[in-house]
C-alpha positions as CSV (number, residue, x, y, z in Angstrom):
1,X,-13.4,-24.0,6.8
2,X,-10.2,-26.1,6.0
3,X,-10.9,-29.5,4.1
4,X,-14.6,-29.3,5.1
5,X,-13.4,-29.6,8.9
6,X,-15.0,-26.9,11.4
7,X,-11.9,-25.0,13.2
8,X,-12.8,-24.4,16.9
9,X,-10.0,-21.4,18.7
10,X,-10.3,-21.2,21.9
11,X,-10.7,-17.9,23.3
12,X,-11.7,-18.8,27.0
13,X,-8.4,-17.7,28.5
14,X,-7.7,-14.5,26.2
15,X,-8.5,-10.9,27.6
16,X,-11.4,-8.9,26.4
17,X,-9.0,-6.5,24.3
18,X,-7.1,-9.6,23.0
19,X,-10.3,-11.6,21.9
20,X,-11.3,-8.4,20.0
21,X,-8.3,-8.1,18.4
22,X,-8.5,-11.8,17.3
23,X,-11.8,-11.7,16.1
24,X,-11.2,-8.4,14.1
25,X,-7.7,-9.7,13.0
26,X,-9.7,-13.0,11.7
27,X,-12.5,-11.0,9.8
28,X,-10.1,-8.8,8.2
29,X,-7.7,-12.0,6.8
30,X,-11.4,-13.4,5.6
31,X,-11.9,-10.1,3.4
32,X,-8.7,-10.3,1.9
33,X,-8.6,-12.6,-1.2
34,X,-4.9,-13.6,-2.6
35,X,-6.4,-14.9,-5.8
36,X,-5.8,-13.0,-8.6
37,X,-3.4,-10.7,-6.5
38,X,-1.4,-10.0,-9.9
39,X,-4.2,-9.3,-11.8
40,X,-4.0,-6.1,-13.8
41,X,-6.3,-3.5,-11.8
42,X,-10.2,-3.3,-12.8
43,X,-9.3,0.5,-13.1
44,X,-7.9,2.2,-16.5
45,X,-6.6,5.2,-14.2
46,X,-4.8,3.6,-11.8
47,X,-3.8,0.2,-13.1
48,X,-0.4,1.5,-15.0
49,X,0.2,3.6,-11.8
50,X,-0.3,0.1,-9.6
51,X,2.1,-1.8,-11.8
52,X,4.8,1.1,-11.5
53,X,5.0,1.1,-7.5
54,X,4.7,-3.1,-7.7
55,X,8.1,-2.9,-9.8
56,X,9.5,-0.4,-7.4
57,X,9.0,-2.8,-4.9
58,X,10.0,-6.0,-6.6
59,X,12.7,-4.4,-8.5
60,X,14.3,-3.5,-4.2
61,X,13.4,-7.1,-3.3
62,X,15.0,-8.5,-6.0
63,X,18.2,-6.7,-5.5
64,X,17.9,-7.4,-2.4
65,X,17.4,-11.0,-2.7
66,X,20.6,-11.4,-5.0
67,X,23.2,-9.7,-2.5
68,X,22.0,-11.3,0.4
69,X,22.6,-15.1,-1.4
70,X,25.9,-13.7,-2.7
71,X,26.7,-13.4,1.0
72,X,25.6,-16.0,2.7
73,X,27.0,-18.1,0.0
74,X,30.2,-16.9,0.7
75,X,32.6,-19.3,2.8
76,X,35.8,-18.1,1.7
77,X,38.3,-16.0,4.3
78,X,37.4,-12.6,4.9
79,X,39.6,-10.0,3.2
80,X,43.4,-10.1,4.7
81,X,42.8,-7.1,6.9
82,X,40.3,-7.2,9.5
83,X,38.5,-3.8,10.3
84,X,36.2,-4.1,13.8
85,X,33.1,-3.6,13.5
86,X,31.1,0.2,13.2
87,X,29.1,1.7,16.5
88,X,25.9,-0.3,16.4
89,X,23.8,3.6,17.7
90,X,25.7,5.4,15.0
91,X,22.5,6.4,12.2
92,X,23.1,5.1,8.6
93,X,24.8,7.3,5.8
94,X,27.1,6.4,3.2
95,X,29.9,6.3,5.4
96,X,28.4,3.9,8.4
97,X,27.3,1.5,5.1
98,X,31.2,1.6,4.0
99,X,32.3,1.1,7.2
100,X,29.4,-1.9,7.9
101,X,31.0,-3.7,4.3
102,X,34.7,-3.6,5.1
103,X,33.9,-5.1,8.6
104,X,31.1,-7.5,7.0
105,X,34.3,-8.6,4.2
106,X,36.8,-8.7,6.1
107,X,35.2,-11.6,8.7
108,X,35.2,-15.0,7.0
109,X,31.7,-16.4,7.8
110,X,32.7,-19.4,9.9
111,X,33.6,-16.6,12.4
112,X,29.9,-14.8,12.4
113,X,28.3,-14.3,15.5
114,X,24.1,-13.9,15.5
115,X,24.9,-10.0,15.5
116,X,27.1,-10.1,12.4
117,X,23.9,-11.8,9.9
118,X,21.6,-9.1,12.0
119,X,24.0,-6.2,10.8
120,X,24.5,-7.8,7.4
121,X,20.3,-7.4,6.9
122,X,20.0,-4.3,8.3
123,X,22.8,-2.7,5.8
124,X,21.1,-4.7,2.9
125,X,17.7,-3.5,4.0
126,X,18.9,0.2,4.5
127,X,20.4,0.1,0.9
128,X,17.6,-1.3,-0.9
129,X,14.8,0.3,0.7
130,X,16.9,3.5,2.2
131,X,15.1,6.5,4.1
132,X,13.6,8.5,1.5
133,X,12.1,4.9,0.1
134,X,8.6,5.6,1.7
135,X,8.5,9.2,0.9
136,X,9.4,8.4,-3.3
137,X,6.6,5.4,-3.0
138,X,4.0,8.1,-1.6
139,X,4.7,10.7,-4.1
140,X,3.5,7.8,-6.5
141,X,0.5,5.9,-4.5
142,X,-0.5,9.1,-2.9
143,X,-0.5,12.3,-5.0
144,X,-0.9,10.7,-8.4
145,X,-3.4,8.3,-7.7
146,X,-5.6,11.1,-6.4
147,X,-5.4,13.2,-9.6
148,X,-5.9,10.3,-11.2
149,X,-9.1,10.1,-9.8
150,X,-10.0,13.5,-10.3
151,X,-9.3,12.7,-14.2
152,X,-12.0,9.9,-13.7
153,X,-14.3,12.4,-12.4
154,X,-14.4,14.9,-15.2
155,X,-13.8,12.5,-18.2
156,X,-15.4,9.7,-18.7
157,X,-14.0,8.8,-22.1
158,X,-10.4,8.6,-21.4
159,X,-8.4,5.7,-22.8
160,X,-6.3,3.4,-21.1
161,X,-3.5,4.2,-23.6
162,X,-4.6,7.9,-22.5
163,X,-4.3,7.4,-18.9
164,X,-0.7,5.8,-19.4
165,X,0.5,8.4,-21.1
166,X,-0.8,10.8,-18.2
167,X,1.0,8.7,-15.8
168,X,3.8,8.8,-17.9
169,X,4.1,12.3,-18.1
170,X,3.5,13.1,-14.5
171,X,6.4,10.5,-13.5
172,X,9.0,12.6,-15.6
173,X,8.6,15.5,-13.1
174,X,5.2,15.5,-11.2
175,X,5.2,19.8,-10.6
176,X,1.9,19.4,-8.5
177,X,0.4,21.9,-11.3
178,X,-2.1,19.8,-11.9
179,X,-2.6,18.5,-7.9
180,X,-3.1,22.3,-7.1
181,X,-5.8,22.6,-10.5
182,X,-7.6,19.3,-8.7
183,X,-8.5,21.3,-5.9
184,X,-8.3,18.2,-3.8
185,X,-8.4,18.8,-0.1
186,X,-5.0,18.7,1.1
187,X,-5.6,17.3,4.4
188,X,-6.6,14.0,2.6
189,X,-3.7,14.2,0.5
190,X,-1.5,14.8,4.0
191,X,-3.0,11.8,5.8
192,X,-2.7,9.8,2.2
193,X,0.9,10.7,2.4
194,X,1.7,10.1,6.5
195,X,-0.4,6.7,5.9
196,X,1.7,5.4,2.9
197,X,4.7,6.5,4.5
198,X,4.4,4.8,7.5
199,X,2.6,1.3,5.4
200,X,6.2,1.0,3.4
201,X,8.3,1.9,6.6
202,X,6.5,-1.0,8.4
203,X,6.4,-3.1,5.1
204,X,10.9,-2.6,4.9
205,X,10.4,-3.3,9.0
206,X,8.9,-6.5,8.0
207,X,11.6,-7.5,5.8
208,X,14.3,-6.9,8.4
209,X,12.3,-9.2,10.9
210,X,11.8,-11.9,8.4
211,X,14.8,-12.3,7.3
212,X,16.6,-12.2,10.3
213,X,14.9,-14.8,11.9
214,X,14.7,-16.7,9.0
215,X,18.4,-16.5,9.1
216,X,18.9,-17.0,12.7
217,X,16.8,-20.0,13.3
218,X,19.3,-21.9,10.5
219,X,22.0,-21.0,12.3
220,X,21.5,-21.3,15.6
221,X,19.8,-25.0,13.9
222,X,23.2,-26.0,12.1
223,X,26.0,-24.5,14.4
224,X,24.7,-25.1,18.1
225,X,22.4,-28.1,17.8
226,X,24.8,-29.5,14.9
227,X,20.8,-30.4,13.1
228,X,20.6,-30.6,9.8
229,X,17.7,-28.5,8.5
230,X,14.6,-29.6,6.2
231,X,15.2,-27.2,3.8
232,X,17.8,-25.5,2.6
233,X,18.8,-21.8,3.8
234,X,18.2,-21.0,0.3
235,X,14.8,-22.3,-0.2
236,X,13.9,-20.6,3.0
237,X,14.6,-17.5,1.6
238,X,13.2,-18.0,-1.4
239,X,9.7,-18.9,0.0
240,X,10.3,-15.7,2.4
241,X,10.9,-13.6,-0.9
242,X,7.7,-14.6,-2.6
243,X,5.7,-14.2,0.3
244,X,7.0,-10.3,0.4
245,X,6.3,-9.9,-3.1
246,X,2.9,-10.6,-2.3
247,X,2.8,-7.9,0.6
248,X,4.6,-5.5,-1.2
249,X,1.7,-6.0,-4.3
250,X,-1.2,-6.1,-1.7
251,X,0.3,-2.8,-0.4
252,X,0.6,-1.0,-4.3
253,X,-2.7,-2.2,-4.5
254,X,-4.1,-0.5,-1.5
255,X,-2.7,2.5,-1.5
256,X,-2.9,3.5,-4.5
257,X,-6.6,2.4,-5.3
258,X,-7.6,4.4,-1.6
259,X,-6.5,7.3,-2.5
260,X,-7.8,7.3,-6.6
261,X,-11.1,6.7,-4.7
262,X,-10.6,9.6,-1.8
263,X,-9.4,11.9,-5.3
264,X,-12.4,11.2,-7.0
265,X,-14.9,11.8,-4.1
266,X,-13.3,14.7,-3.7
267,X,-13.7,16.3,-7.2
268,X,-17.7,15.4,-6.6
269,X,-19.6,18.3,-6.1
270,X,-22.1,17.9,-3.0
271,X,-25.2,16.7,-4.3
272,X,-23.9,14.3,-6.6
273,X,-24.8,10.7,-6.7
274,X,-22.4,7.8,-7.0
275,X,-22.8,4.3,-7.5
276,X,-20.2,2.2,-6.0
277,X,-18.6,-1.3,-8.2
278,X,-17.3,-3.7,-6.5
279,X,-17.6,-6.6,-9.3
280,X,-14.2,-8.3,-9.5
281,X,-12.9,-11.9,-8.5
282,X,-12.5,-12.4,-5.2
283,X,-14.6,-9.6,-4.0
284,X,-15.3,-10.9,-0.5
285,X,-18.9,-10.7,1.7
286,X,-18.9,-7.3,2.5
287,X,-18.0,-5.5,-0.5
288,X,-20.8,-8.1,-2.7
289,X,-22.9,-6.5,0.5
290,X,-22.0,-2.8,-0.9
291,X,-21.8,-3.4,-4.7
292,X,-24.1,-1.0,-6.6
293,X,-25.1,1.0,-3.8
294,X,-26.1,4.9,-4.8
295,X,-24.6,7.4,-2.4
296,X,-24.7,11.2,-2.0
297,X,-22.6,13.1,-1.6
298,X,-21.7,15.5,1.4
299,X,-20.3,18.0,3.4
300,X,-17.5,16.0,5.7
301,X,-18.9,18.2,8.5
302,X,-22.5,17.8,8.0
303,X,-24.7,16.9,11.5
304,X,-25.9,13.7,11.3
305,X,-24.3,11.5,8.0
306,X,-26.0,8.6,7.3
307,X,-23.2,6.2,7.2
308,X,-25.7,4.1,4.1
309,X,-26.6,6.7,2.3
310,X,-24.0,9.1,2.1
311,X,-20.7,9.9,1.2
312,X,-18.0,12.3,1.9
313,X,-14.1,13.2,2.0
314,X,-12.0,11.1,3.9
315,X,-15.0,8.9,4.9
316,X,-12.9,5.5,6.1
317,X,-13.9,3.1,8.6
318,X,-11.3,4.0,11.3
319,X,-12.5,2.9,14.7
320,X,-15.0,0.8,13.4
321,X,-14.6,-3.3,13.1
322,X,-15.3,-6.2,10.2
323,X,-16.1,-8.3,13.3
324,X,-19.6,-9.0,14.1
325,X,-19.4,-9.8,17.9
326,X,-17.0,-7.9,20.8
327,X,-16.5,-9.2,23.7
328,X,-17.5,-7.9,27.3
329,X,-16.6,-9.9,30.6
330,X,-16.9,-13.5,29.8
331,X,-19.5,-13.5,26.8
332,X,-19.2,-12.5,22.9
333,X,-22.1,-10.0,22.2
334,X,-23.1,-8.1,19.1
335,X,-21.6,-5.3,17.9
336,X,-23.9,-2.4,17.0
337,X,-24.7,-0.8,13.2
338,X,-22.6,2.1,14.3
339,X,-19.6,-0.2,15.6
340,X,-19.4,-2.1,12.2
341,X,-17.8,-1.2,8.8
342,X,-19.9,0.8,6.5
343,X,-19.5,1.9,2.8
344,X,-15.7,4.2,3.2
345,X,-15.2,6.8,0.6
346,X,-11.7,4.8,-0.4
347,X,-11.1,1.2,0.1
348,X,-13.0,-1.2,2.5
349,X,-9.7,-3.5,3.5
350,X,-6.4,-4.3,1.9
351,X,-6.6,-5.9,-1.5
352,X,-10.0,-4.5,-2.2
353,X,-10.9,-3.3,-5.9
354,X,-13.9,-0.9,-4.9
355,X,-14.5,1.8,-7.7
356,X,-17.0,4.6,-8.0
357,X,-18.6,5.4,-10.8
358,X,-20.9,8.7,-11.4
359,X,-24.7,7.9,-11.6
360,X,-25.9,11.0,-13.9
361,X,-22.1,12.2,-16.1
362,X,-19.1,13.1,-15.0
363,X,-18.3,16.1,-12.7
364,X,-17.8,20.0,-14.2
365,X,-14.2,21.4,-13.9
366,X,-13.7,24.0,-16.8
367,X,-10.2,24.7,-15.7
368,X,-9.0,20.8,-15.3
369,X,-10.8,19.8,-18.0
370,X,-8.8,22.8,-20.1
371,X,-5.6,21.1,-18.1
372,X,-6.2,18.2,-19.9
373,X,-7.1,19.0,-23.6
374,X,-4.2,21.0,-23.7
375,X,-1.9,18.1,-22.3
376,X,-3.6,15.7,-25.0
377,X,-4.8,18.0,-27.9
378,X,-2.9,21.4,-27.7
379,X,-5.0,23.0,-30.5
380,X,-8.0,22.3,-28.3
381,X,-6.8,25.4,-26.6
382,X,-7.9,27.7,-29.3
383,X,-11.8,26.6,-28.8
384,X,-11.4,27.7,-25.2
385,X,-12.8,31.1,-24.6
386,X,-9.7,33.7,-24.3
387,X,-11.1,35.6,-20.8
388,X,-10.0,31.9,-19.5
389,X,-6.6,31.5,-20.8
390,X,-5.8,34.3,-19.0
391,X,-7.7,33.7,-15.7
392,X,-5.6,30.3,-15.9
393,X,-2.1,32.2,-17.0
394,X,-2.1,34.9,-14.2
């Protein structure tokens, strides 16, 4: 609905697989509400985390954002000696980016040709967001979010000062010590890891193809139809900016709050029954659907989950859709219960602020809890019983 006017898409002429994709598209932009996207995280274990990988983010767009209207707002002559231009196949590394500036420099801009404003993004791009980017944001959204969640699961009274400080410590040098005492399943950390990796290579992928045509389309707009543009190049770019922002916060968001979800699950012993929260602003129709439900938990390879009822390790809803209806030949039909989206073990869709929350005490880890009275109160140490000092030491 759109000023209380019904909005009718016509789908007549769309393939089966495209009207699918559509529909499932159109459910999934529904779930996702921008309100409130900057609100601090409902979570005292990951919401210090979440604001950490938003600045790393903004802090590249930023950056980003200042050199790239330094140079278009540069009309001058070029340098006085021209260098021509670097192989276009060569990969980037310090020397192709040196290379990429002198040429870049040394072309006044009245000269630029469409390729010269593609190269300048793509060397911007590549130095604010560089190859080991995704990899750095992962070791963040990934591996510390699920420990983080395996500290929700074995203490309850944690602080949010408390958590902070755990964060803090872990980003000065995050040994995996205490990832190995979580005794999460690695293969959910793995997939965590491939997933974010590829999520902030296709979010910097995003930001090449949006600024480039952003760029392009004024160009080709004031030099070859000789029109004078709306808006401004620079108010283009600046709406472009804040609507990355936005992505790039969506995307701490999600990642980080999936796997602090998938990490706590996973430090649940079978058995164990879990309530699920999902009481927040913006919460849309399907997680008000799933708030307060009680789960148990189980094996990932038990026969016959029940999808309600039950819970598990790396439980998402991969291959299943938020749209109601498919469509086969010429008519829309309904989906069935095992086609549709069902309570996951992490996140339900992008933006979502789903927590879990033990129904009967947190879990029992005698080791990780040990981990963390000695990080927090040292002394505590001397109350543990020697036989596991040593078990721990060896």
């Amino acid at each position: 609905m759109m000023n209380n006017e019904t909005i009718l898409i016509d789908i007549g002429p769309l393939s089966c697989s495209c009207t699918d994709h559509l529909m499932e598209e159109m459910h999934k932009a529904l779930s996702e509400d921008d309100d409130g996207l900057f609100r601090p995280h409902e979570s005292i274990y990951v919401r210090q985390l979440i604001e950490e990988i938003t600045g790393h983010g903004a802090n590249a767009l930023s950056g980003l954002s200042t050199d790239l209207t330094g140079w278009l707002s540069k009309r001058a002559a070029g340098l006085s000696i021209a260098v021509p231009a670097p192989e276009a196949f060569v990969a980037w590394s310090p020397f192709k980016a040196e290379a990429v500036f002198k040429y870049l420099a040394g072309k006044a801009m009245e000269t630029w040709a469409a390729s010269d404003y593609v190269l300048l993004v793509d060397y911007l791009v590549h130095a604010y967001f560089p190859t080991t980017f995704p990899e750095q944001v992962a070791e963040l959204a990934v591996k510390q979010a699920a420990v983080m969640g395996k500290v929700q699961a074995v203490s309850e009274s944690l602080t949010a000062a408390q958590a902070g400080a755990l964060l803090a410590h872990f980003s000065q040098g995050f040994t995996g010590i205490a990832l190995d005492l979580a005794h999460i399943n690695y293969s959910v950390i793995d997939y965590g890891m491939a997933n974010c990796c590829e999520h902030v290579t296709g979010f910097s992928d995003s930001v090449k193809y949006r600024l480039k045509r952003t760029i392009l389309e004024h160009e080709k707009s004031v030099r070859l139809e000789g029109k004078q543009p709306p808006h401004a190049l620079q108010t283009k770019m600046f709406d472009q900016f804040g609507e990355l922002n936005r992505d790039w916060r969506r995307l701490a968001l999600t990642e980080a709050g999936e796997m602090a979800n998938q990490g706590f699950v996973a430090s649940m012993p079978v058995g164990k029954k879990l309530k699920r929260l999902e009481q927040y602003v913006g919460a849309c129709p399907f997680c008000k659907k799933i708030d307060g439900r009680i789960v148990t938990i189980v094996e990932p390879d038990k026969k016959d989950k029940n999808w309600d009822t039950e819970i598990w390790q790396g439980k998402d809803n991969v291959g299943r859709s938020a749209s109601p209806y498919k469509r086969v030949g010429g008519q829309l039909i309904k989906r069935t219960k095992s086609e549709m989206w069902a309570l996951p073990a992490g996140l339900a869709h992008p933006h979502c602020r789903g927590l879990w929350i033990p129904v009967s005490g947190p879990a029992s880890d005698d080791e990780f809890t040990m981990w963390l009275s000695d990080h927090f109160h040292p002394k505590a140490a001397e109350a543990i019983p020697k036989e596991k000092i040593e078990a721990r030491n060896e």
